[in-house]
C-alpha positions in Angstrom: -88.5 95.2 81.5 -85.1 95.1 83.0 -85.2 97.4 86.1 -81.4 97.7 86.9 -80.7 99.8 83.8 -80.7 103.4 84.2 -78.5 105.0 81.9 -76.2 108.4 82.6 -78.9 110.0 80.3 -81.6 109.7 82.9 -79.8 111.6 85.4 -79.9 115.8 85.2 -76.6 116.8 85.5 -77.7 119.8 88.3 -78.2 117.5 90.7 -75.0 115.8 90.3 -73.2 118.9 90.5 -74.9 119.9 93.4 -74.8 116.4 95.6 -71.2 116.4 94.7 -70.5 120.3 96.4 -72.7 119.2 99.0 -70.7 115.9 100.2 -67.0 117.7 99.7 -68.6 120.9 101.6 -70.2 118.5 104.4 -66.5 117.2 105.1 -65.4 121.2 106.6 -67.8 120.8 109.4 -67.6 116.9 109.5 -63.9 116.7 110.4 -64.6 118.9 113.9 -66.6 115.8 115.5 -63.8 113.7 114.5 -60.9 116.2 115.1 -62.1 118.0 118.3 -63.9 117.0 121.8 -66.8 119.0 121.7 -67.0 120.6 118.8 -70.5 121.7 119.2 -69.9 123.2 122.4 -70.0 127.0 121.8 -67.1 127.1 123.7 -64.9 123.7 123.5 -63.6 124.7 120.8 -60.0 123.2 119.4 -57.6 125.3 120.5 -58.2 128.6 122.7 -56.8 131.2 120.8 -58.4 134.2 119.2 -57.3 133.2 115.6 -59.2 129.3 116.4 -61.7 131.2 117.5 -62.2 133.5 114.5 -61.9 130.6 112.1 -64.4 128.9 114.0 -67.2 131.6 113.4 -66.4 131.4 109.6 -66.6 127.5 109.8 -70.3 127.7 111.4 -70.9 130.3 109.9 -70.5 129.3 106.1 -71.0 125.3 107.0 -72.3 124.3 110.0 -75.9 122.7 109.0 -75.4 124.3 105.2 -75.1 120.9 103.4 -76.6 118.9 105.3 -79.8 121.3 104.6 -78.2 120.8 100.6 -78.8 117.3 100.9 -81.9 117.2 102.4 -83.5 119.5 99.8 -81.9 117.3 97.3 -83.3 114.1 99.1 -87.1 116.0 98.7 -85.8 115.8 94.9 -84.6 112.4 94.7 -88.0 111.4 96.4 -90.1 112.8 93.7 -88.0 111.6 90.5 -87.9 107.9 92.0 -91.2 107.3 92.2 -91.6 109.1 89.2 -89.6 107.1 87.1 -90.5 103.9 89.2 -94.2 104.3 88.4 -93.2 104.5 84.5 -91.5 101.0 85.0 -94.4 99.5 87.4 -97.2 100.3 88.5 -99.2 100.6 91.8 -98.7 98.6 94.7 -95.1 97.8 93.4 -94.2 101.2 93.0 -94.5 101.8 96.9 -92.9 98.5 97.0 -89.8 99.8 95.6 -89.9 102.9 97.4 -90.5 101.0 100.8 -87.3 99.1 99.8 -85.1 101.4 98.9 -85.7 103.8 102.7 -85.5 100.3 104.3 -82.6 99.8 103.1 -81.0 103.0 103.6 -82.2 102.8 107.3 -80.0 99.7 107.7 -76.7 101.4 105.7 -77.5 104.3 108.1 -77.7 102.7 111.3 -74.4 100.5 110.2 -73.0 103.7 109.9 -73.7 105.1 113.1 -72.4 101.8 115.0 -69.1 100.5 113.1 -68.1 103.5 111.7 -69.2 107.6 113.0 -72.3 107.9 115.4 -73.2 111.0 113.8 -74.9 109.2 111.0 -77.7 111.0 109.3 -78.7 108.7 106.2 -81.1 106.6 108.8 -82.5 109.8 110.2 -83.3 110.5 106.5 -84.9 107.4 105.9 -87.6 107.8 108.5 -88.0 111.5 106.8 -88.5 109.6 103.6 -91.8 107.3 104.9 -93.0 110.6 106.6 -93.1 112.2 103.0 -94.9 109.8 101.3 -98.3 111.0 102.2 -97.1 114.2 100.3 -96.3 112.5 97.0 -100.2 113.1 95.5 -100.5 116.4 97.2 -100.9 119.6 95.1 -98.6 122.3 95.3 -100.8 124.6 97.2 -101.8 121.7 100.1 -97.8 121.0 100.1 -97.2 124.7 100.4 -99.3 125.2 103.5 -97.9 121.8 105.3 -94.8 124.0 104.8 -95.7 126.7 106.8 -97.5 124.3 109.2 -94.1 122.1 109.7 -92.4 125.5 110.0 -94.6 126.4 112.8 -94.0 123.7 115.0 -90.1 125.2 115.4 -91.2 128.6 116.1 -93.7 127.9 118.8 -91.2 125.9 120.4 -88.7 128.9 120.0 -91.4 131.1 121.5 -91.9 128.2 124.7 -88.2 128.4 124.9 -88.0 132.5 125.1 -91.0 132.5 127.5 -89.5 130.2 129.5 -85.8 131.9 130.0 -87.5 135.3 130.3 -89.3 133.9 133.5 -85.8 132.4 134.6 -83.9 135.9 134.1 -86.6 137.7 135.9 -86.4 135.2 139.0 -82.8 135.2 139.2 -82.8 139.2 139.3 -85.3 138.8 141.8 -83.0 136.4 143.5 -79.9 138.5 143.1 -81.1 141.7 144.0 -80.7 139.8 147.5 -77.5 139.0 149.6 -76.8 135.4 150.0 -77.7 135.6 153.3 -81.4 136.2 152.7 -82.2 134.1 149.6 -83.6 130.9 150.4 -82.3 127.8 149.2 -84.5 127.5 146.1 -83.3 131.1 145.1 -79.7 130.5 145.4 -80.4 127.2 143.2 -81.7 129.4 140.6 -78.9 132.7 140.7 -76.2 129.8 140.5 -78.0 127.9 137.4 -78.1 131.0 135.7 -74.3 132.5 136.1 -73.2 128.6 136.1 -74.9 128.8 132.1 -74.3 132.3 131.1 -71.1 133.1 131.9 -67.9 133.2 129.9 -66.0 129.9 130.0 -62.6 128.9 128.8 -61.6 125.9 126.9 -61.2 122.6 128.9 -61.0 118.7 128.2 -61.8 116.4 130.1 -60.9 112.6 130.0 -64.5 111.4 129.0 -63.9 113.3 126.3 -61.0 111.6 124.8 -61.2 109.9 121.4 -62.2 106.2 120.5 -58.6 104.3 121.9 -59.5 101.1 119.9 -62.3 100.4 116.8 -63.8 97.9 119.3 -63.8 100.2 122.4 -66.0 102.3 119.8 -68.0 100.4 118.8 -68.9 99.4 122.2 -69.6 102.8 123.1 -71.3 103.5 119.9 -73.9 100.3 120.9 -74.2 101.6 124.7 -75.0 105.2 123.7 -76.7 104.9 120.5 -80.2 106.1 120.1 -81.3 103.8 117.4 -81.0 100.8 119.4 -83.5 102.6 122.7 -86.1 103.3 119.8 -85.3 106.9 118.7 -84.9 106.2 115.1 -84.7 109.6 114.2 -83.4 113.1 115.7 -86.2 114.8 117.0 -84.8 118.4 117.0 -84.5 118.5 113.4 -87.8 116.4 112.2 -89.9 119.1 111.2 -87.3 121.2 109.9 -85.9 118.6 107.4 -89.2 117.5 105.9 -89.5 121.0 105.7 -86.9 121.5 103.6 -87.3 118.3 101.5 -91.1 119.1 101.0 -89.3 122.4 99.4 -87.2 120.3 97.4 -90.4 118.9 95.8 -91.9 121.9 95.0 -88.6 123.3 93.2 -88.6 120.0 91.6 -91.4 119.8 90.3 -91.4 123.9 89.4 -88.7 122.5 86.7 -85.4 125.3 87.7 -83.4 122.0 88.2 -83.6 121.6 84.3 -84.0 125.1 83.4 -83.7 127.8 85.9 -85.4 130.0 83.2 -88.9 128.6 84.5 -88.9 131.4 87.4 -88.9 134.6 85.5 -86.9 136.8 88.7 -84.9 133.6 89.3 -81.9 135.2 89.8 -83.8 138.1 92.1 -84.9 135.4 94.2 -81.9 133.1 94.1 -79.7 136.1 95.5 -82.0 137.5 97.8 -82.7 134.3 99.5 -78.7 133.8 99.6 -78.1 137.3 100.8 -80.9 136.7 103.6 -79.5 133.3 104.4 -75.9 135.1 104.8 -76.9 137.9 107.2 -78.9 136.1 109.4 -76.8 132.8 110.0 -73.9 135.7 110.5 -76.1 137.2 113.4 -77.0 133.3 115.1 -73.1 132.3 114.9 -71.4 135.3 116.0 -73.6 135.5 119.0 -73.4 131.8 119.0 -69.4 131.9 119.1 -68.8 135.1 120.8 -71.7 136.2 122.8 -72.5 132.7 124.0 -72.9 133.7 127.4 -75.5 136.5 126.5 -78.9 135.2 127.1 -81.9 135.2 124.0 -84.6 137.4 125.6 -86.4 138.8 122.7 -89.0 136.6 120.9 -87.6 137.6 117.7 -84.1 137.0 117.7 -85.6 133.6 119.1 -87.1 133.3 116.2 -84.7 134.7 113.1 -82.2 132.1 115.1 -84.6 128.8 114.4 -84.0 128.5 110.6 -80.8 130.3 109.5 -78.7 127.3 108.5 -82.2 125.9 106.6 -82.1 129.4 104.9 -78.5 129.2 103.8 -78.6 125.7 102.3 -81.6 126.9 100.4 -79.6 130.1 99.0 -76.8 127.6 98.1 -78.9 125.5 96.2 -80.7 127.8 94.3 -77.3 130.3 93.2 -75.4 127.1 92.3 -78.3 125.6 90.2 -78.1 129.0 88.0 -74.5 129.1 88.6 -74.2 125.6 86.7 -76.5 125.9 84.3 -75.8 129.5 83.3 -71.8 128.9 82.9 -70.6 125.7 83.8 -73.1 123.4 82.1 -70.8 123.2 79.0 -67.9 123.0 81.1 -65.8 119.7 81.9 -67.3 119.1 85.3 -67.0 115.3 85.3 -64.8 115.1 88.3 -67.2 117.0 90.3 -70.5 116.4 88.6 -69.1 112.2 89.6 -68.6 113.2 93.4 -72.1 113.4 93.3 -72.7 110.1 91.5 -71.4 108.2 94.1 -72.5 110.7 96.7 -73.5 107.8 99.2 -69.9 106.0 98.8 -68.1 109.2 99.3 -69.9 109.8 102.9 -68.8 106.6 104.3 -65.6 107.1 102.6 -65.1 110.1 105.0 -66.2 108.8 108.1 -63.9 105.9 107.5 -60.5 108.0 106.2 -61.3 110.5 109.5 -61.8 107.7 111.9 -58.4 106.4 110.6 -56.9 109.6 110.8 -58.5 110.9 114.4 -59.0 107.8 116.7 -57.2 106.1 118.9 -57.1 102.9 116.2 -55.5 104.9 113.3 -53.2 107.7 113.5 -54.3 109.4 116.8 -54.3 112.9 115.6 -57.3 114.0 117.7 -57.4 117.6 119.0 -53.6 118.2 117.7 -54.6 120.4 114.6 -56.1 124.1 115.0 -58.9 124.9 112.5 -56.5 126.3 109.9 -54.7 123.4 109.8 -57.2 121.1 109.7 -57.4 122.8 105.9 -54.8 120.6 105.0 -56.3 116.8 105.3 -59.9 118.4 104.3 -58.0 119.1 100.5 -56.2 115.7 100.8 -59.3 114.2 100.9 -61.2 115.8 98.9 -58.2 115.6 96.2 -58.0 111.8 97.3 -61.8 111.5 96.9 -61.9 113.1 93.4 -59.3 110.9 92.0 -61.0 107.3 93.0 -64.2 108.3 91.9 -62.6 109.4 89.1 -61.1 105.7 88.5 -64.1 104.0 89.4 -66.2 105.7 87.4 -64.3 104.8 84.3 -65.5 100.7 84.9 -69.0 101.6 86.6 -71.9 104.2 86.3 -72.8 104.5 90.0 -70.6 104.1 93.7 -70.0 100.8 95.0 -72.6 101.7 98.1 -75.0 102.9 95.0 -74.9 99.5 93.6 -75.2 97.9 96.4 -78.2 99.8 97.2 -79.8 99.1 94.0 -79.3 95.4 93.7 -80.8 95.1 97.5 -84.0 97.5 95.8 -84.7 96.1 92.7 -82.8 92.9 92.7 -86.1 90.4 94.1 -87.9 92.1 90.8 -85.4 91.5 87.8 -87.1 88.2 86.7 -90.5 89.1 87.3 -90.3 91.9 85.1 -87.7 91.2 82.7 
């Protein structure tokens, strides 16, 4: 048996087409942390005018956490048909074997990533999500359902703590407040000047710590000093629970069959738009106040709450009107230049981080914080058209991305004359 073949015909096409919107729709939101300061600052933004501003809330809004929610539902997917196809080719022990592999593996591209190239890596954040699931992989729908709800929890009760905690915080500082300076003691000025120093309006200011990488090495070294992989953290804590979450979602849709016939749900599309309509108004509630009412404290348990999971919500309404979307009318279309963007999905991350570090740091062109967010439009089509066209090429002479075969010889490769 010859492990290393898996033919085009193994692979559903939806998830092609969807990996491939994901990683061209991940670059919008991508290219900030490259282009800007702070980009995640609600209010170091690029430029401080109304229009960068407004353009900003339609960037969040529409992207910000969207695909990366995309591609962890569609790593909850990948999980489940791996090992499904792996235990057809072997069987026990050396099916975990592979699997172990394979995450081990994309741990080290990951954490590569982060250090020579962008520290915002994900992939090795993902890999630690991926041993986490594995308990999951004989669990019944029902059992998988309620860890769900349970993982779900976990966010909410800390939204609640958070809430709690500011509501105490707003009622000292009134307290506080309601006094002249003269009689608050030095605890209660402490607090009135936390408070106004955190919710107050602020303008747009950079700073010289916040200038961009001036050489590859210089990053590097900062990448090394500040990095969290190398002080033990080997994932990001404020997102664990959401993204097995969502890829724990991604093996129940899976498995539900809609990836190779959305027919299977009877009110698919009912629920497809409704969970995309939801998605919509909510994350447009959490980013305008997030962009424009910044400075307005959360007081109320449940805006607390709708704000913990809107970008989770989106991504799921993406996936789920752009599976029926394909299938329903573009299936018999010639998708191959999209549908191979998400072959090589892997490749074409690093490919990003590498053509934005050229085009944004100090080491390649230098163009940091010199575009607004409308014209930042222009490189995100170059590459995109740029990426489109070598995968394009490539895919001509091979059947997966370079990082893809890489990935697969360093999996399967120790087991190709045992079981040939």
């Amino acid at each position: 048996m010859n492990l290393q073949s898996t033919s085009v015909q193994d692979r559903i096409p939806s998830l092609d087409f969807l990996r491939g919107i994901a990683v061209l729709g991940i670059l919008l939101i991508n290219i900030e942390s490259f282009a800007y300061p702070n980009p995640w600052s609600s209010w170091k933004y690029g430029y401080p005018t109304p229009q960068d501003h407004h353009v900003r809330f339609w960037v969040y809004f529409l992207t910000q956490g969207k695909f990366y929610t995309m591609f962890a539902l569609l790593f909850g997917v990948g999980f489940n048909l791996f090992l499904d196809r792996a235990q057809r080719k072997v069987d026990g022990l050396r099916v975990l074997d592979l699997y172990a592999r394979r995450i081990f593996w994309l741990f080290i591209f990951g954490v590569i990533h982060a250090y020579f190239i962008w520290d915002g890596d994900i992939l090795f954040h993902y890999a630690i999500c991926g041993l986490l699931l594995l308990p999951f992989r004989s669990m019944k729908g029902r059992s998988i359902v309620i860890s769900i709800f349970i993982l779900a929890a976990i966010p909410l009760f800390k939204s609640y703590e958070n809430v709690s905690s500011r509501q105490q915080s707003f009622e000292s500082y009134r307290v506080a407040v309601e006094k002249s300076e003269k009689e608050r003691s030095s605890e209660e000025q402490r607090k009135v000047t936390n408070w106004e120093n955190r919710y107050s309006e602020k303008m747009f200011e950079y700073t010289d710590e916040e200038a961009p990488k001036q050489s590859y090495w210089q990053g590097v070294k900062h990448s090394l000093k500040e990095g969290q992989v190398f002080d033990g953290l080997f994932y990001y804590d404020s997102i664990l629970f959401s993204s097995l979450m969502v890829m724990l979602i991604g093996v129940l849709l899976f498995r539900s069959g809609i990836f190779s016939d959305y027919k299977v749900w009877d009110y698919y599309w009912f629920i497809a738009i409704g969970v995309l309509l939801f998605g919509l108004i909510i994350n447009a509630y959490r980013f305008y106040h997030w962009t424009f009412l910044d400075h307005e404290p959360i007081l109320e348990f449940w805006q607390g709450w709708i704000f913990s999971f809107p970008k989770e919500m989106l991504g799921i309404g993406y996936v789920l009107i752009l599976n029926g979307i394909y299938q329903k009318y573009l299936k018999s279309r010639k998708l191959g230049w999209l549908t191979g963007v998400g072959r090589t999905a892997l490749s074409n991350y690093i490919f990003q981080s590498i053509v934005l570090g050229l085009l944004f740091y100090g080491y390649g062109l230098g163009w940091h914080n010199q575009f607004s967010r409308i014209e930042l439009l222009v490189p995100v089509v170059g590459i995109w058209i740029l990426q489109i066209l070598l995968t394009q090429i490539w895919l001509r002479y091979y059947k997966q991305g370079p990082l893809e075969i890489l990935w697969r010889i360093l999996t399967y490769g120790f087991l190709k004359k045992e079981d040939a």
